[in-house]
C-alpha positions in Angstrom: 0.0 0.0 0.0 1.3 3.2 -0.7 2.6 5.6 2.3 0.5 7.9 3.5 2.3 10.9 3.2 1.9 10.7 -0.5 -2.3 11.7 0.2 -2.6 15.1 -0.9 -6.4 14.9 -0.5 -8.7 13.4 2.5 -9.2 9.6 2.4 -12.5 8.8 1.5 -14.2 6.6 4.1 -17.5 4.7 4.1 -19.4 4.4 7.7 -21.7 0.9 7.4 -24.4 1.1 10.5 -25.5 4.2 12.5 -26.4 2.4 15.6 -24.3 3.7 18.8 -21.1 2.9 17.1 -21.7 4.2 13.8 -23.1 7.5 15.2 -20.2 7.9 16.7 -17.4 6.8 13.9 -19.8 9.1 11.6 -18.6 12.1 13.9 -15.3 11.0 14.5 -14.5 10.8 10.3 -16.1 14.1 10.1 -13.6 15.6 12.8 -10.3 14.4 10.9 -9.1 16.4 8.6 -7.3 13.9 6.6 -10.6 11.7 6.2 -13.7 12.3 4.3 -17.0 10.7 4.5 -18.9 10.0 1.1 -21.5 7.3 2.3 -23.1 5.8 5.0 -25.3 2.3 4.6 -28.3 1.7 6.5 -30.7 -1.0 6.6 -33.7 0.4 7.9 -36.2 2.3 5.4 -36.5 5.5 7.6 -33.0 6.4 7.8 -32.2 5.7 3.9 -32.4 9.5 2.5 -31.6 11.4 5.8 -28.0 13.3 6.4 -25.6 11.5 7.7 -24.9 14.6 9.9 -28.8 14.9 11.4 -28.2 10.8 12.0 -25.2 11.3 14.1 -26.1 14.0 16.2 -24.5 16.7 14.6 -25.8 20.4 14.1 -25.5 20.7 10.9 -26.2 18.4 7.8 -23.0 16.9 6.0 -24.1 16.7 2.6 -24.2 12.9 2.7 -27.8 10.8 2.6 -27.2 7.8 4.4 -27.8 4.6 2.0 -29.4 1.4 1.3 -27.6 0.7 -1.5 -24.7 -1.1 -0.7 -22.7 -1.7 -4.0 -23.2 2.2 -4.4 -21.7 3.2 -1.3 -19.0 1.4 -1.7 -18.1 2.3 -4.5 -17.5 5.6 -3.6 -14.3 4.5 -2.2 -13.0 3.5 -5.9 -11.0 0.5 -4.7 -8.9 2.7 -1.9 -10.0 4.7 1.1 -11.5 3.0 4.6 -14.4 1.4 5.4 -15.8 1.8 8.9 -18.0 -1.3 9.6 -20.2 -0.9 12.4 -23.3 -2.9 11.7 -23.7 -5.4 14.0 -21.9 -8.8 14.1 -22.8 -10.1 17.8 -26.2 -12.2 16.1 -24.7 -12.0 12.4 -21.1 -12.9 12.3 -21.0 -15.1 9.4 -22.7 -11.9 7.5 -20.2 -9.6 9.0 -17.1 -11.3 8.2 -18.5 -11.8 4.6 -19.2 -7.9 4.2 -15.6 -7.1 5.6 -13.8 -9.6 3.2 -15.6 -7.7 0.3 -15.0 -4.8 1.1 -11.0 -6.2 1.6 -10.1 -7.7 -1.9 -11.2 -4.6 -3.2 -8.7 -2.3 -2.1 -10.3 -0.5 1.4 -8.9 -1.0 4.6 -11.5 -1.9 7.3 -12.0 -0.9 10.6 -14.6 -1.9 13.2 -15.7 -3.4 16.1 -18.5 -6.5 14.7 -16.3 -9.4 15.0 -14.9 -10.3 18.1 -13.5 -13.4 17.0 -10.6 -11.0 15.0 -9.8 -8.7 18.2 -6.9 -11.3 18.7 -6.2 -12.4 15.2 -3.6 -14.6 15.8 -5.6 -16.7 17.9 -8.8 -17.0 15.6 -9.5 -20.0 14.2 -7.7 -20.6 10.7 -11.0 -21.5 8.7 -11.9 -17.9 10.5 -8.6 -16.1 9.7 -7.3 -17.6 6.6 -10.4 -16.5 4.0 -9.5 -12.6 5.5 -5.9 -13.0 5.5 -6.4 -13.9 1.2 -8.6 -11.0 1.1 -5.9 -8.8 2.4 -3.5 -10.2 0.4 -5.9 -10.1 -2.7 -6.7 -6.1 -2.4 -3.5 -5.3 -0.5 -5.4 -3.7 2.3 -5.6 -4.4 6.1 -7.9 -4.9 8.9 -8.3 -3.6 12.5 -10.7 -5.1 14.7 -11.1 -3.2 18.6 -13.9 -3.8 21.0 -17.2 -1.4 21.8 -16.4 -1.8 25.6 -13.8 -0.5 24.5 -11.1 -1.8 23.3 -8.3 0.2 24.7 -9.3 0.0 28.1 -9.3 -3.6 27.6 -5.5 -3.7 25.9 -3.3 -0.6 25.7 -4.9 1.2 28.7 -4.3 -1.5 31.3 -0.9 -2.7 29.7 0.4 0.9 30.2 -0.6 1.2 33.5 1.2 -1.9 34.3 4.2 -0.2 33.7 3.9 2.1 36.6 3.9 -0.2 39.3 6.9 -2.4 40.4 4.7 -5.5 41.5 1.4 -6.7 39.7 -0.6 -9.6 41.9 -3.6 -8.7 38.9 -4.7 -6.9 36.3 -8.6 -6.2 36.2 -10.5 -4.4 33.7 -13.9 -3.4 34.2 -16.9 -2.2 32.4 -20.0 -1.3 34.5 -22.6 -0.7 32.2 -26.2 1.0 32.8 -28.4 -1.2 29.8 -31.6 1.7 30.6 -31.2 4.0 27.2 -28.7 1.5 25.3 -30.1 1.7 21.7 -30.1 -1.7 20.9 -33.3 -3.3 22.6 -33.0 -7.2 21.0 -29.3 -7.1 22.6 -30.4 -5.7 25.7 -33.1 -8.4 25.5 -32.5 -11.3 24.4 -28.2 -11.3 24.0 -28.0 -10.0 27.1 -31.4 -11.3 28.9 -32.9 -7.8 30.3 -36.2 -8.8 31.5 -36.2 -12.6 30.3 -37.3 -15.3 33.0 -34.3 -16.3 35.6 -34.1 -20.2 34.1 -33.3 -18.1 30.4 -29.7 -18.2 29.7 -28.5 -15.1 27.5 -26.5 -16.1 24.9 -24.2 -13.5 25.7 -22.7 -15.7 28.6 -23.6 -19.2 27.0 -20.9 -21.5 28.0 -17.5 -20.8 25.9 -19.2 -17.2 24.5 -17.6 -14.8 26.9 -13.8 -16.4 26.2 -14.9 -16.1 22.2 -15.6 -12.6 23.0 -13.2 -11.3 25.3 -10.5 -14.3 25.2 -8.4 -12.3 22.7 -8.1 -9.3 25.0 -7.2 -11.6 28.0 -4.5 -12.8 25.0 -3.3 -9.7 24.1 -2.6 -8.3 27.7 -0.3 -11.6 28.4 1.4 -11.4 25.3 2.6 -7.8 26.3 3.4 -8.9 29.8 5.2 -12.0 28.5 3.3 -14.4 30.1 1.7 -17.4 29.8 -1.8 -18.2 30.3 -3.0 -21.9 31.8 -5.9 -21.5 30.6 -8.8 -19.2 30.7 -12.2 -19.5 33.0 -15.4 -18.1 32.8 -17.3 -17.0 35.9 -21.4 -15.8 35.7 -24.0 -14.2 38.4 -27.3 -12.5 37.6 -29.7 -11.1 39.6 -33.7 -10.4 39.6 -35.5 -7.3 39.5 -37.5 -6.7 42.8 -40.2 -4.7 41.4 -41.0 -3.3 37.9 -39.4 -0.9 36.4 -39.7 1.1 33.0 -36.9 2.3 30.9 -36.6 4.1 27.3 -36.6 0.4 26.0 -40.2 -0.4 27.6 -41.0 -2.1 31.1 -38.6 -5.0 32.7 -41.0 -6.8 35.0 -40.6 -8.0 39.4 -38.6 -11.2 38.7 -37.0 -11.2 35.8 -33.5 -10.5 35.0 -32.5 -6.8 36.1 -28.2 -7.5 35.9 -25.7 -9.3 34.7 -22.4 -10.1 36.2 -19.0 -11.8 34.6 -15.6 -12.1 34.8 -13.5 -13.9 31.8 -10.0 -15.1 33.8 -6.7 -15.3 32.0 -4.9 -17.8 35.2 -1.1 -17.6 35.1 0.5 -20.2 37.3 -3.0 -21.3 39.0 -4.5 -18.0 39.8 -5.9 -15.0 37.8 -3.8 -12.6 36.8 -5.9 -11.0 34.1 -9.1 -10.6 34.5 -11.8 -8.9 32.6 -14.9 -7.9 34.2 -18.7 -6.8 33.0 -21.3 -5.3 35.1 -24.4 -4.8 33.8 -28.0 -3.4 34.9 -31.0 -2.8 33.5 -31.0 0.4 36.1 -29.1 1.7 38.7 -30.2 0.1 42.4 -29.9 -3.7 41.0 -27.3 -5.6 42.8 -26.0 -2.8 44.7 -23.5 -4.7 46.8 -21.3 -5.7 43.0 -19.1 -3.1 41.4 -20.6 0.3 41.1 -19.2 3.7 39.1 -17.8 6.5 41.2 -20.6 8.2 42.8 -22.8 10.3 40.7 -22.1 8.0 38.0 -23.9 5.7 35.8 -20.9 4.0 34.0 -17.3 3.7 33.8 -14.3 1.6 32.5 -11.8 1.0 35.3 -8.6 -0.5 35.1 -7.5 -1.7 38.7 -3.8 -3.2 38.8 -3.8 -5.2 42.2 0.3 -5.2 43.6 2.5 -2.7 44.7 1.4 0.2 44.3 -2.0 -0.2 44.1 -3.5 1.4 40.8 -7.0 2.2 39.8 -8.4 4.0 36.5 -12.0 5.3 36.2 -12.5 6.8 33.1 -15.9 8.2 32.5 -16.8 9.4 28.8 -19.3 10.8 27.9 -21.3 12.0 24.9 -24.7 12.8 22.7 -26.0 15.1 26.0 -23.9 13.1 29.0 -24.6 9.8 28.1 -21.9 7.3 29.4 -22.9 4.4 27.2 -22.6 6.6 24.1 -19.5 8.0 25.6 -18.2 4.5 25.8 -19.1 3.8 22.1 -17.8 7.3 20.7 -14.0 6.5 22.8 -14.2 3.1 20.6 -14.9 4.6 17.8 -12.5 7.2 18.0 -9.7 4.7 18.3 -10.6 2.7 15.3 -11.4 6.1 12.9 -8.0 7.5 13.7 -6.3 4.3 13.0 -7.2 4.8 9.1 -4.6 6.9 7.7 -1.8 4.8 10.0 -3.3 1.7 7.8 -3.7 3.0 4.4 0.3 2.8 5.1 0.7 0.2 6.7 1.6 -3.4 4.9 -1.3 -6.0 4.3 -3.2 -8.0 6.6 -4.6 -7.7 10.4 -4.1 -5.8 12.7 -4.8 -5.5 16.6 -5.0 -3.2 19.7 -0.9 -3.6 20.4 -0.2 -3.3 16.6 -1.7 0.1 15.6 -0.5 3.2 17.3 -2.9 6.0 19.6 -2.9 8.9 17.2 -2.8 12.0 19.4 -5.8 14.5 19.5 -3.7 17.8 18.6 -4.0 16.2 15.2 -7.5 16.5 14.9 -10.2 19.4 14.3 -14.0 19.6 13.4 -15.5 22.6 11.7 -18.6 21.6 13.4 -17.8 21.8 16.8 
């Protein structure tokens, strides 16, 4: 692929989904000056012929009708430029990883956060890996796959703050999620079990599922601490709602599933050194003796590093009017947008979280701030 210095004009770059991800990755291309978006696909019949810019929250409109015509949109990137893949993969994958090996062997790099199998690429499975390895090879482009929780506070974040301590007994990363304006209701639902019977098991936390999801971070924080993992365990609580409640996704009735507790284990030398933990709730008084957010919160990522000295990281981001959940999607989509121009240079194939490097801020401005 050619270097990147050599683009004397903005990389063109294709958004693919405007759920809380997409919004996001739609503001974020928008913000860079050397990127410039020229389509967005949708799937649902009320979006197709509004501005990309009134879809993502922005004041003003951007000049670009979000798209149900697929072949169209891409095309706009004339067998170069970035695609930014952000319709969902979690009930799909199959479909995602089809889309994103198109879009490969023509020419685009890819970015995006749909299929967590690739997160750790080098431990996908080779009838996973292989087909988008040719398609890289085949259209000399690259791939970077990061995570919606997100990534970085689930690779570089905790790996840098590793550094700073002279003893590590464990690393813990930590998303504490409130589910009660999350716009993805059938995830909230029914991959994640919001509201479903007690004797329901989500199929977020089916047995093997969180390790396929969140195994490759556990992998890519012992690879940069040198280690070597045993193996890696999976360990699940939920808890009921006592009494109904009603969010902007409808009511969650007394009894039913109100949060969602789990920790995926990377165990070094029988104990576990890496661990990556979710807590989720469909609102905020459900299991109030697990993990909460500082106070006055109603999320956070946190990195805690358990040694000498002791190290904890809340990080709180927020966005579309304080929202901590959108927050959370717009600092993952951030990370993967900015991480265009360094692949457009870089040579074929994947790419993960300790491959491509942060691009600083200072380098970025929006006309539309």
């Amino acid at each position: 692929m050619a270097d990147c210095n050599v683009f004397h004009s903005p990389i063109p770059v294709v958004v693919w989904g405007t759920g809380n991800v997409g919004r996001a990755a739609i503001r974020a291309v928008d913000a860079h000056p050397d990127l410039t978006l020229t389509a967005v696909i949708v799937t649902s019949e009320a979006k197709s012929g509004r501005d990309a810019g009134r879809l993502a929250d922005l004041p003003d409109d951007l000049g670009v009708r979000a798209t149900r015509d697929i072949g169209a949109a891409l095309a706009s990137l004339d067998g170069a430029g970035a695609l930014v893949y952000a319709a969902s993969g979690e009930l799909r994958p199959d479909d995602a990883v089809a889309d994103i090996i198109r879009v490969l062997a023509a020419g685009a790099v890819v970015v995006s956060t749909s299929v967590y199998a690739l997160y750790d690429h080098r431990s996908a499975p080779p009838e996973l890996r292989d087909p988008v390895e040719q398609a890289c090879a085949t259209g000399r482009s690259a791939l970077f796959v990061s995570g919606i929780d997100p990534g970085w506070g689930n690779d570089l974040l905790p790996v840098l703050a590793s550094g700073l301590g002279a003893r590590i007994e464990q690393i813990r990363c930590q998303e504490i999620f409130d589910y009660s304006t999350y716009d993805a209701e059938d995830s909230v639902r029914y991959l994640v079990g919001m509201g479903q019977p007690m004797d329901y098991e989500p199929p977020m936390v089916g047995s093997g599922v969180p390790t396929m999801v969140w195994g490759g971070q556990i992998r890519l924080i012992a690879r940069a601490l040198g280690v070597r993992l045993d193996e890696i365990r999976e360990v699940v609580d939920r808890a009921p709602l006592t009494t109904q409640v009603t969010t902007a996704l409808g009511d969650f009735r007394e009894g039913t599933q109100g949060a969602l507790r789990f920790e995926v284990q990377g165990i070094v030398d029988g104990r576990a050194l890496i661990v990556i933990e979710h807590v989720t709730r469909i609102v905020a008084d459900v299991a109030p003796d697990w993990p909460t957010p500082p106070a006055g919160g109603d999320g956070a990522h946190r990195v805690v590093i358990e040694g000498r000295p002791r190290i904890e990281i809340n990080v709180e981001a927020t966005d579309e009017d304080g929202n901590r959940s959108a927050g959370g999607n717009a600092t993952a989509a951030d990370r993967i947008v900015n991480a265009i121009a360094w692949l457009r240079s870089a040579e074929p194939g994947l790419y993960d979280g300790l491959d491509v490097p942060l691009t600083p801020s200072v380098h970025l401005r929006s006309s539309r701030s």
